[in-house]
N, C-alpha and C positions, 0 to 999 in steps of 0.2 A: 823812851826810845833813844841810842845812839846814836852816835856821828852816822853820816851817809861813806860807807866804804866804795871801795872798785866793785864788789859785786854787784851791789843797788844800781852804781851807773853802767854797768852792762848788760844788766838785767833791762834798765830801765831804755836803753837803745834799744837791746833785743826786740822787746817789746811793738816798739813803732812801726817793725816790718812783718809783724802775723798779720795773715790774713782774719777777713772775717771769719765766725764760723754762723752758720745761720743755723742756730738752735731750732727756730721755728718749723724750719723742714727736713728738720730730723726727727724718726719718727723712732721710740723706745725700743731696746731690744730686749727679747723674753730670752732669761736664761735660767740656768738651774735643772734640780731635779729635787720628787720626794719633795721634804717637809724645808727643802732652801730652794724657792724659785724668785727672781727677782725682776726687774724692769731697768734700766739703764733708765737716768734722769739727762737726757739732753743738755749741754749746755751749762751742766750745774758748776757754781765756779766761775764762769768766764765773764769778765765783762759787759755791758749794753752791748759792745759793739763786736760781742761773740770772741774776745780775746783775753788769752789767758794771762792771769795779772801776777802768777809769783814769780816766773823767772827759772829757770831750770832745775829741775829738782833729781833729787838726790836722798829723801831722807824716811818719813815716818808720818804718821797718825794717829789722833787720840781725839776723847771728845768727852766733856764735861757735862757735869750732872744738868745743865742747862740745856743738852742737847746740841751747844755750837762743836764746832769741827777743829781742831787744830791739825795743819799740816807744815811741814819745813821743808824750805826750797831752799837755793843756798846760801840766797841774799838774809835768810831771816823765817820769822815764824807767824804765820799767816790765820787768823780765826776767821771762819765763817760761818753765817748762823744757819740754822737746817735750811733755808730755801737757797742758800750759795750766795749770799752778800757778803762784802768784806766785812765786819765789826773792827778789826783792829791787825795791828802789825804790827812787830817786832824785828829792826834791821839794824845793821849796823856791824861791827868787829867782833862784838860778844855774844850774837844770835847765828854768826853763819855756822852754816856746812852741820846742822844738826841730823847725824846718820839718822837716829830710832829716839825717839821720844816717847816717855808715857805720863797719864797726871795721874795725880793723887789725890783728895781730901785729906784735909789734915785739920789741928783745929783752931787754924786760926786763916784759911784757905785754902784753895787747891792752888797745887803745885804743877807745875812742869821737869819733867827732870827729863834731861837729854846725851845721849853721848855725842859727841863732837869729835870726829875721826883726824881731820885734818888739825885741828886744835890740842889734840894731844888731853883732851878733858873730857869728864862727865860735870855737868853742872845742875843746878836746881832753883827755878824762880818762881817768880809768883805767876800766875796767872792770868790774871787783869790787870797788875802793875808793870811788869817783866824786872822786878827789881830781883836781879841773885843773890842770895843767900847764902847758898855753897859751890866751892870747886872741889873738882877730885882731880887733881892732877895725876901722872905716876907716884904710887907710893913708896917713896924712899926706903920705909923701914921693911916692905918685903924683902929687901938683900937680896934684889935679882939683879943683874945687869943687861938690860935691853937695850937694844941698839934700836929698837921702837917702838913707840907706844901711841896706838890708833883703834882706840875704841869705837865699838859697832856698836852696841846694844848695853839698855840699861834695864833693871827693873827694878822694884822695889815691895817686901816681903811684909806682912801685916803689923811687927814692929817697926815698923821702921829700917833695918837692914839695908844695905842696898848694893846691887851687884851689878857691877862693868864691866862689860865681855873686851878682851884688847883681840878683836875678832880677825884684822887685820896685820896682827902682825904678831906677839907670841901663842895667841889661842889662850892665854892663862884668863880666866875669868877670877876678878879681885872682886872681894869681900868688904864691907863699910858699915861702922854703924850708922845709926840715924846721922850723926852727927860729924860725920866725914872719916872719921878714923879709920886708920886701916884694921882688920881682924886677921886675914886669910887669904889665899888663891889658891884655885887647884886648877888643873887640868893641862894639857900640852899641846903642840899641833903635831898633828900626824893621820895618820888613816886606818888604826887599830882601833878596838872597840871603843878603849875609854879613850881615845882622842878626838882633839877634834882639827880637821883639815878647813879653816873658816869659821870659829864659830859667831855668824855673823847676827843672826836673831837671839832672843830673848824673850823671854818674857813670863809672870807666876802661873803656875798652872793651878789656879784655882777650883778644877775638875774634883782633885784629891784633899783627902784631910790627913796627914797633913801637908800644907801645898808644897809644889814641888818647882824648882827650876823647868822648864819647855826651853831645849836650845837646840836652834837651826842650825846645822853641821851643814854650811852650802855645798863646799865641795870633797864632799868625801866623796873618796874612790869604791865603787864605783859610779857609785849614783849618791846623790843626797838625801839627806833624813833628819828624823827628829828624835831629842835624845831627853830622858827625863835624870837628872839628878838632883839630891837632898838641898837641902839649905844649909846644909853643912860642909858641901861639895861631895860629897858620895856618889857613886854610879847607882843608877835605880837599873835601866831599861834603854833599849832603841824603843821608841814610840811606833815608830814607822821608817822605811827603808824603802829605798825603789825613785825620791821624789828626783826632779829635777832639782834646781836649785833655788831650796830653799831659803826665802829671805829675813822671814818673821811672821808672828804670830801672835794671835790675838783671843782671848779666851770669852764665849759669853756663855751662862750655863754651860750646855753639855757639848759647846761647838765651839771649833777652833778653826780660825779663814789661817792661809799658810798661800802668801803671795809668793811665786817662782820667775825668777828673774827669767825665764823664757819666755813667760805672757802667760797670765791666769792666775786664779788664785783658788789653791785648793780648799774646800771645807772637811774638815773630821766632825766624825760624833763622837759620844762620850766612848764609845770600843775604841777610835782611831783610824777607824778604818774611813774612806772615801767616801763623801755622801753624793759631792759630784766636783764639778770643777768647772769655774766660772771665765770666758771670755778667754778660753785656751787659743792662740795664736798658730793659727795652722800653716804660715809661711814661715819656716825656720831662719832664712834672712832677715826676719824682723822680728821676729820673737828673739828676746832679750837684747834688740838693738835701741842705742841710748841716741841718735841721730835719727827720731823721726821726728819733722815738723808738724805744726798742727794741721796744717795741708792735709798728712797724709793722716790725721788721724779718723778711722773706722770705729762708728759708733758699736760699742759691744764686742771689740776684739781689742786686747790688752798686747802691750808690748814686753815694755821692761819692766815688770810689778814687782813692786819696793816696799810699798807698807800698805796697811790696812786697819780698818778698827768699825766696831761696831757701836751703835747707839740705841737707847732705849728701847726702840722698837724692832730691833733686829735688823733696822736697814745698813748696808755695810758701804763703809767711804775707802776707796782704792788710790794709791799713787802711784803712779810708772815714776820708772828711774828716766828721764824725759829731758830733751833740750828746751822743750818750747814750756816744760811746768804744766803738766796735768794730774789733775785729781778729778775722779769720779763719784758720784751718788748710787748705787744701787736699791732702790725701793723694797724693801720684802714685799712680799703677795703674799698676802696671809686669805 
């Protein structure tokens, strides 16, 4: 772990003034539909004394073959194991502000690899140790000139490949091999078909053979969608069209959670099409507002949903984009 930055000590004030939250007398919410219904896990994450421990968050989730949870806040990168205990953190200069994270197996462990928007990087560490391995800064040898480079989303393709959306500010999605080097970027920002206006998610769509790019087009005009191209940068497809604004995405077999920065997180099936939609925020002043305390936090109604990822057993772990740093549990009911 590194030095303790300004994030950790404001995180770490913030902190002192949440109230409790009294998990005990909070009673699950049943949501879903069809073959996704789930339970909201009360409390899961918070501290004994019902308070939330990363600090405001801003970024992503994934979850390793051991079932624990990885989320990032902005102080750093948080594990917790399936019943919502800390195991471990990652703070300090070289962990914050991680937009989208995803892990990998590899063989010699699993990885993390993260984009980091305010940092101008995509990076990659280990897992258990947080020791990095690689940076991807902006790549010089593409011969672009940008006046900015603020990656949203990373993923990474069954060789090793790996791709960084600069979601935030050209829309160009760059190309890598295993090994950092630059290969390729395509794509532009705009609001015609093969652009993209934010393309702020990511992630393989391991649905198709062979896989394919899933990228979150948040603010296309006039509504946001999901877009499928090659691993080559080719245009396949609009997956879907119509959503709000989409953040990211997460693929398990033949379903895909698609969290929308208005509050909720939608599921596809292997068509694409709607199976339902989870903890949709039915007051539009707080649906996608990044200002709600824990106070005001409503068990089973989402605010600003950021990231997502599912485990083993289909139960799916949500982040709002949040001041007070919330991540949720959803139980499948099988």
């Amino acid at each position: 772990m590194q030095k303790t930055s300004i994030y950790v000590a404001l995180a770490l004030a913030f902190s002192c003034v949440l109230p409790a939250f009294a998990a005990d007398k909070v009673a699950p919410v049943r949501m879903g539909a069809g073959p996704m219904i789930f339970d909201t896990v009360p409390g899961w994450g918070l501290s004994e004394e019902g308070k939330s421990v990363i600090g405001p968050t801003h970024g992503g989730v994934c979850v390793d073959k051991a079932g624990n949870v990885y989320t990032s806040a902005d102080i750093g990168l948080f594990v917790f194991s399936p019943d919502g205990k800390v195991l471990r953190r990652f703070v300090g200069d070289e962990y914050t502000r991680m937009h989208d994270i995803e892990i990998r197996q590899e063989a010699d462990g699993e990885f993390i690899y993260a984009a980091r928007n305010a940092a101008a990087e995509g990076i990659k560490f280990n897992a258990e140790t947080g020791a990095i391995v690689l940076k991807l800064p902006f790549p010089k040898e593409s011969k672009l000139e940008l006046k900015q480079f603020s990656p949203t989303a990373i993923t990474v393709a069954a060789n090793g490949d790996i791709y960084l959306s600069d979601g935030y500010a050209s829309n160009h999605i760059f190309k890598f091999d295993k090994a950092g080097k630059y290969v390729m970027h395509f794509g532009t920002k705009g609001n015609e078909l093969k652009q993209f206006n934010t393309a702020h998610g990511m992630t393989l769509d391991t649905r198709y053979e062979p896989n394919r790019l899933l990228v979150c087009d948040r603010n296309h005009t006039p509504k946001g969608r999901l877009l499928h191209y090659s691993l080559e940068g080719e245009y396949i497809d609009e997956v879907i069209t119509g959503l709000g604004m989409p953040t990211s995405a997460a693929v398990q077999g033949d379903y895909v959670s698609v969290p929308d920065l208005k509050g909720g997180v939608v599921i596809l099936g292997k068509d694409n099409k709607i199976v339902t939609t989870l903890g949709a925020n039915p007051d539009p002043a707080k649906g996608g507002a990044y200002n709600i305390p824990q106070a005001q936090w409503i068990e089973g109604v989402f605010s600003g949903t950021h990231g997502s990822n599912w485990d083993k057993d289909g139960n799916l772990y949500v982040q709002d984009w949040n001041v007070s740093g919330r991540i949720m549990k959803l139980a499948r009911v099988k």
